[in-house]
C-alpha positions in Angstrom: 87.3 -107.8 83.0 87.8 -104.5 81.3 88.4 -104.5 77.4 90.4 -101.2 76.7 89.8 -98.9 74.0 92.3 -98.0 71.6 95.2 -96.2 72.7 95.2 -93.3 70.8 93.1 -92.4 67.5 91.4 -89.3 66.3 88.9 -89.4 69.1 91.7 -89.6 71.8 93.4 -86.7 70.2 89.9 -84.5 70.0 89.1 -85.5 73.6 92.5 -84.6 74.5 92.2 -81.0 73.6 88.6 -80.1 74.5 88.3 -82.3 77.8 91.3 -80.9 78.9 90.1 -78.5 81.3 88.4 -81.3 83.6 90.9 -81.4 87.0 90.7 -85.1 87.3 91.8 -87.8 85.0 88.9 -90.6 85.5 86.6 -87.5 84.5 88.9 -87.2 81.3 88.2 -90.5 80.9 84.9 -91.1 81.0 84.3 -88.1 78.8 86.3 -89.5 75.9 83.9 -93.0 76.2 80.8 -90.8 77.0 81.8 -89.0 73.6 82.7 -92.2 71.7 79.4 -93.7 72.7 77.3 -90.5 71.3 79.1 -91.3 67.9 78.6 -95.3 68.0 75.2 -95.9 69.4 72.5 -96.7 67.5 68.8 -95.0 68.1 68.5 -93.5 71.6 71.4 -91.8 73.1 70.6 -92.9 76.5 73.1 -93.6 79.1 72.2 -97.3 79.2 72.7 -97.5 75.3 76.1 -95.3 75.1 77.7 -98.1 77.8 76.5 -100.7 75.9 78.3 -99.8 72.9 81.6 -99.0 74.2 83.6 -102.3 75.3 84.0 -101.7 78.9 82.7 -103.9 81.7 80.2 -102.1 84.2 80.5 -98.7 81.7 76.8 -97.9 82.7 77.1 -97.0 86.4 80.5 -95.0 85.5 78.8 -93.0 83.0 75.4 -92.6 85.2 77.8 -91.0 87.3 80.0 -88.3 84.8 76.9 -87.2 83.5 74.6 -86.9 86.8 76.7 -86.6 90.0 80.7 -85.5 88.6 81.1 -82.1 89.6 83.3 -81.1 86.3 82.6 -77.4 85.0 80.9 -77.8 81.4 81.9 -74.2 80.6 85.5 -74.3 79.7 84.8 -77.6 77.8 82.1 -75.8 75.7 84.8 -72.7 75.4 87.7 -75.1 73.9 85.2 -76.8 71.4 83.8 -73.4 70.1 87.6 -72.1 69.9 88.4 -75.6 67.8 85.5 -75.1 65.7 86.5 -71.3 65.3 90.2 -72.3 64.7 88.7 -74.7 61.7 85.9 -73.0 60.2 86.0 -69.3 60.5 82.8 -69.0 61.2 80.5 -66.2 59.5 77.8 -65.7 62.4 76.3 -67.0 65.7 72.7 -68.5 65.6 70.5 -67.6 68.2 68.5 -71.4 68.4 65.6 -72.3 70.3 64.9 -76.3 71.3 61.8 -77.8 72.5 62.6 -81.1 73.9 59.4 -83.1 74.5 59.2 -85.4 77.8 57.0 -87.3 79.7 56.1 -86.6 83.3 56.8 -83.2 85.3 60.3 -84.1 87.5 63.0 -83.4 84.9 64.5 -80.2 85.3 62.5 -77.8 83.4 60.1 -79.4 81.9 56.5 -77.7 82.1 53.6 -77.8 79.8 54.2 -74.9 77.4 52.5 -73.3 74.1 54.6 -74.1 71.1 53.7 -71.6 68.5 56.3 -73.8 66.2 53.9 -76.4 66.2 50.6 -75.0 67.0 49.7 -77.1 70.3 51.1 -77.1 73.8 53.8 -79.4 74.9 55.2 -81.3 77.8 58.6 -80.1 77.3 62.3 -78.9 78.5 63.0 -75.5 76.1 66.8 -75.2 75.2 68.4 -71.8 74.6 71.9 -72.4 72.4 74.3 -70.3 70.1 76.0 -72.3 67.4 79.1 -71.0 65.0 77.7 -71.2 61.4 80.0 -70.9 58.3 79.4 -72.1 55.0 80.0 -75.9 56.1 78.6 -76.2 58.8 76.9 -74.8 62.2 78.0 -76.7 65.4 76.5 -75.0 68.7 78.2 -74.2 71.5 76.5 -72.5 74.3 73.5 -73.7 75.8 70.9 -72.6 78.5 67.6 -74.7 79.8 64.6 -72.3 80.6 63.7 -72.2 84.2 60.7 -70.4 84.2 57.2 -70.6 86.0 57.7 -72.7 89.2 61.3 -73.2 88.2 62.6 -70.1 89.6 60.9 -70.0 92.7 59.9 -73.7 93.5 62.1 -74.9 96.6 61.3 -78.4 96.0 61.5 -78.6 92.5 64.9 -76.9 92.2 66.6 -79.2 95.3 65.2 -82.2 93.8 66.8 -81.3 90.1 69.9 -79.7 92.5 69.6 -76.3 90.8 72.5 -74.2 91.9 71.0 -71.2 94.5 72.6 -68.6 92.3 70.6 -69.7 88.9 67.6 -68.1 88.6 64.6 -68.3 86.7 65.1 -65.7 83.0 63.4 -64.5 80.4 64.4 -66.3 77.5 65.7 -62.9 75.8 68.3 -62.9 79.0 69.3 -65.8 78.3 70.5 -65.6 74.9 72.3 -62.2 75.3 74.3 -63.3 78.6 75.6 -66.2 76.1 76.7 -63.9 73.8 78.5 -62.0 76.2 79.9 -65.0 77.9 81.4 -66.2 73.9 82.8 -63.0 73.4 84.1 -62.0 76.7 85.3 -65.0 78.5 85.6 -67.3 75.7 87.7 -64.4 73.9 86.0 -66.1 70.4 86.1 -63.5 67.2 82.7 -61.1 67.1 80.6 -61.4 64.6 77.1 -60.9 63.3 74.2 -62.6 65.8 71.5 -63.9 63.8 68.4 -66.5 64.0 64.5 -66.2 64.2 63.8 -64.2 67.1 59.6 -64.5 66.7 59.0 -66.4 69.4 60.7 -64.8 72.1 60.0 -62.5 74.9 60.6 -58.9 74.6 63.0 -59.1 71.2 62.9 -55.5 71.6 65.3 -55.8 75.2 67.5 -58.2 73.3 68.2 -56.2 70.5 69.1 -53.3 72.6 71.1 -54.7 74.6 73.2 -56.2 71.6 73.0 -53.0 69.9 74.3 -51.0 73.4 77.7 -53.9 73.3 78.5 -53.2 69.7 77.0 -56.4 68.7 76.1 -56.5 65.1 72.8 -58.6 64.3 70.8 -59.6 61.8 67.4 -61.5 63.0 63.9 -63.0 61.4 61.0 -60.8 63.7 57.4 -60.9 63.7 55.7 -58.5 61.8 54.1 -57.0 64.6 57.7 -55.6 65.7 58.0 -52.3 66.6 59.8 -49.4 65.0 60.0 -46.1 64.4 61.2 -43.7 60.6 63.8 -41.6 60.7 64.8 -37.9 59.5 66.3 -39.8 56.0 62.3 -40.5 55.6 61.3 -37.8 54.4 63.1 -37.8 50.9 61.3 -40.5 49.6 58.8 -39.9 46.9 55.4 -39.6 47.9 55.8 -39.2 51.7 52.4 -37.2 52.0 50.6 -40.3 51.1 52.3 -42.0 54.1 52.5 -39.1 56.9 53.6 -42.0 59.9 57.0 -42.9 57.5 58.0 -38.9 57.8 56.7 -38.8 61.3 60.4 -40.1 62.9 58.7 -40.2 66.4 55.8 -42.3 64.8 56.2 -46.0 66.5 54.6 -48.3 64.1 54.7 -52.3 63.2 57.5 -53.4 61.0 54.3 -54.8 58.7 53.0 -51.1 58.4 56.2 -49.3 57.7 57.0 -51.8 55.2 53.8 -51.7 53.4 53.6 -48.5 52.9 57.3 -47.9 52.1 57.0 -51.0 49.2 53.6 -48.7 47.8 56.6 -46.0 46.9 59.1 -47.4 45.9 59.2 -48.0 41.9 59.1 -51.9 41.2 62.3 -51.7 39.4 64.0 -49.5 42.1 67.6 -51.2 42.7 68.9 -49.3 45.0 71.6 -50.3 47.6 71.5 -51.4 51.0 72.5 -47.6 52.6 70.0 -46.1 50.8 67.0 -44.8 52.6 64.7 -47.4 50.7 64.9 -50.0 48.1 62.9 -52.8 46.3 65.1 -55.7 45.4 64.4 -59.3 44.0 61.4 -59.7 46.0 62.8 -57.5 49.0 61.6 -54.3 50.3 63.9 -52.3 52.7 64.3 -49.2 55.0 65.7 -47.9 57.6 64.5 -47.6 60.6 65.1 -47.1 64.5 64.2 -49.3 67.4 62.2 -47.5 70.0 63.9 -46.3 72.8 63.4 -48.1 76.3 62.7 -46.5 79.5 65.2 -46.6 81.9 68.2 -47.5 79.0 71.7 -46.0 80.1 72.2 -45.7 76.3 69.4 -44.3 74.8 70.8 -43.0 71.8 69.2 -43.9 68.3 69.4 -47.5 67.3 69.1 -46.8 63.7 68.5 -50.4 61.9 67.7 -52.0 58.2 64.3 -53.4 58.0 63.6 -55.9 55.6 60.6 -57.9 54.2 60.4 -60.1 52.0 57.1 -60.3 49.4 54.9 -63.3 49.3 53.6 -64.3 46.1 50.3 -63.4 47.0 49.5 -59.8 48.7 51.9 -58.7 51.6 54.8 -59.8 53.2 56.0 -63.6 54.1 58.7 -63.0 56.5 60.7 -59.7 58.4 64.2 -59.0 59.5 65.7 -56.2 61.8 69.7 -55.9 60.9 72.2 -53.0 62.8 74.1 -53.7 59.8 73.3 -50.6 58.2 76.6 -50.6 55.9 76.5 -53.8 54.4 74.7 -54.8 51.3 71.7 -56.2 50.7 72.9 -60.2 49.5 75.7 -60.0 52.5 72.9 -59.6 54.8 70.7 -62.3 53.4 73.3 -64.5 53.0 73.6 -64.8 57.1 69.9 -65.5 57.4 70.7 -68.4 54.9 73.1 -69.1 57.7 70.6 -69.3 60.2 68.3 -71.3 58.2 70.4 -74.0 57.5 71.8 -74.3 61.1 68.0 -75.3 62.0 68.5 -78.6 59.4 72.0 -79.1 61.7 69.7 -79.2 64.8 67.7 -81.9 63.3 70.9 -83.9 62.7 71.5 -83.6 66.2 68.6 -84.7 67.6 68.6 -87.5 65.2 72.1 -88.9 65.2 73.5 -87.1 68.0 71.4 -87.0 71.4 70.1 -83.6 71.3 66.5 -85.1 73.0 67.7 -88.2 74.7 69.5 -87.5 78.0 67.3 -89.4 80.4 68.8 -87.7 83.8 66.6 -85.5 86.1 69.3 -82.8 87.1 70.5 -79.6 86.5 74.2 -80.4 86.1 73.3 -83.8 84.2 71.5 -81.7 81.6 74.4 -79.5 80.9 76.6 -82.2 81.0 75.1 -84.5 78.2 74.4 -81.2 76.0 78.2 -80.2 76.9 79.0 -84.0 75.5 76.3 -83.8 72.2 78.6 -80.2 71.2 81.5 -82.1 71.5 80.6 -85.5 69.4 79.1 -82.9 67.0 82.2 -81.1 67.0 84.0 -84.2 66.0 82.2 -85.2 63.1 82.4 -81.6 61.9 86.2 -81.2 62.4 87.8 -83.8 64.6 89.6 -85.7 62.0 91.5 -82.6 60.9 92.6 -81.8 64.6 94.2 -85.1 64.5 95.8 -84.2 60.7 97.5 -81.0 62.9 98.9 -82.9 65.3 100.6 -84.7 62.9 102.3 -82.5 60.9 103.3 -80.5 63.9 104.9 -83.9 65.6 
């Protein structure tokens, strides 16, 4: 005996519009119970627990198999629910996030045993990559990438038992993040705007930003201070640049941590000046410009003159560092997205809380990005769902 669901309420409507682009309607289906389960279930998110809270006889096996063995493309799913959330939200930025996902035993795709510098210790773990829209309201992500590195990329075993396409290869986590920004804003034709997030932990931030900066890809993004930049000609005005030869030196590469320092030992405490200035002291910030080395082998290797931030710590030094292209805008407008990006990092603990973000239980490649593809969307619903259904409304 089956026991249908209702007919047709918000969550049909919202399943109507971004499941759409599945071919088959049992996968349609199955996606909108997949999805209603994610928002009913209580505690784990598991497959076993989702079919047990939708009323439909034998739900589990069907659902085992849309998430592990349906062949349904999770790209132009994840395309229609960032356009919907786009559509609704206007949203201000795109937040670079990175996911460690603890698990036990070594067969799940991805996992390895990995430092987490987030946490101090290493970690049996899956790391996901994802880019969420972040306004004012609310940060839903999107876009989402596993790490497949170490014996991932190469391991013939490994990747048929997990069925890793033969075209997916193994990336440095830096790649990762800037072929999903190109995917958004070239095949999912979503508005541009700023990039932003704590880049700290990855590889070779240096590529990434270059490789933005080379697209026309504004950014704004948290760095260690150990980041490397070098002055520029403007450098040479400021007051006192004898005491500080490697500011005026514009082919002098330095930390982020140095530059700053000295530049903040300059600067007047009650110095206001604005953001397109060549330096300025401001509620606790310090600023400069600044250029981002130049990589060997770059088809573009013009300039890539930048805004370098820090912020003071109450004792000595600096507490934290950001690197922004967005040399024109002022000083609040660029803090204001880095308030974006902190607060997206609370919305990824709603997810894993409430939403699935650690629970699929699969092994596979495709059942990975299918159950991430399904936490966006039931994510995506709470955030704007009900108003979806309000348009429909009005426009019948």
């Amino acid at each position: 005996m089956v026991v249908s669901l209702p007919a047709y309420d918000n969550v049909s409507a919202f399943a109507a519009e971004v499941f759409r682009s599945m071919s088959r309607a049992d996968q349609r289906r199955w996606a909108e119970v997949y999805l209603r389960g994610l928002l009913l279930a209580d505690g784990k998110k598991s497959v076993r627990r989702i079919a047990e809270s939708v009323p439909i006889f034998h739900a589990n096996q069907s659902l085992q198999q849309f998430i592990n063995q349906s062949p349904w493309d999770w790209e132009p799913v994840r395309a229609l629910i960032a356009q919907r959330i786009e559509h609704a939200k206007h949203p201000r930025a795109w937040v670079i996030e990175r996911v460690v996902i603890p698990k036990r035993g070594e067969r799940s795709v991805g996992v390895q045993r990995r430092f987490v510098p987030e946490v101090g210790r290493t970690v049996n773990s899956q790391l996901a990559l994802g880019i969420a829209l972040a306004s004012e309201s609310a940060s839903v992500p999107v876009n989402w990438r596993i790490s497949l590195s170490g014996r991932w990329g190469k391991d013939p075993e490994l990747r048929g038992a997990t069925y890793i396409p033969e075209p997916v290869a193994g990336k440095p986590e830096w790649v990762e993040v800037a072929e999903m920004v190109e995917e958004m804003a070239l095949r999912w034709k979503l508005s541009p705007v700023p990039v932003v997030g704590d880049v700290r932990h990855f590889s070779d931030v240096t590529r990434l930003l270059t490789r933005m900066a080379n697209r026309g890809v504004g950014f704004s993004v948290q760095v260690d201070g150990s980041f490397p930049v070098m002055g520029t000609d403007y450098l040479t005005s400021l007051p006192n640049h004898d005491a500080a030869p490697q500011l005026s030196d514009p082919q002098a590469v330095v930390t982020i941590q140095r530059h700053l320092g000295g530049l903040g030992k300059q600067l007047p405490k009650d110095s206001m000046r604005t953001l397109t200035g060549t330096g300025s002291r401001r509620a606790g910030l310090v600023s400069s410009l600044a250029r981002i080395p130049p990589l060997r082998g770059d088809g573009n290797p013009s300039p890539k003159v930048v805004r370098i931030i820090g912020e003071l710590s109450q004792k000595e030094g600096f507490a934290r560092y950001w690197i922004t292209n967005l040399t024109h805008h002022r000083l609040d407008e660029v803090m204001s997205l880095t308030r974006l990006a902190q607060r997206s990092r609370a919305e990824m603990q709603t997810l894993a809380s409430e939403f699935g973000l650690r629970d699929f239980e699969g092994r596979s490649y495709p059942g990975w990005h299918h159950h991430m593809t399904m936490v966006s969307a039931a994510f995506a619903y709470s955030v704007v769902g009900w108003e979806g259904a309000v348009d429909a409304a009005m426009s019948s």
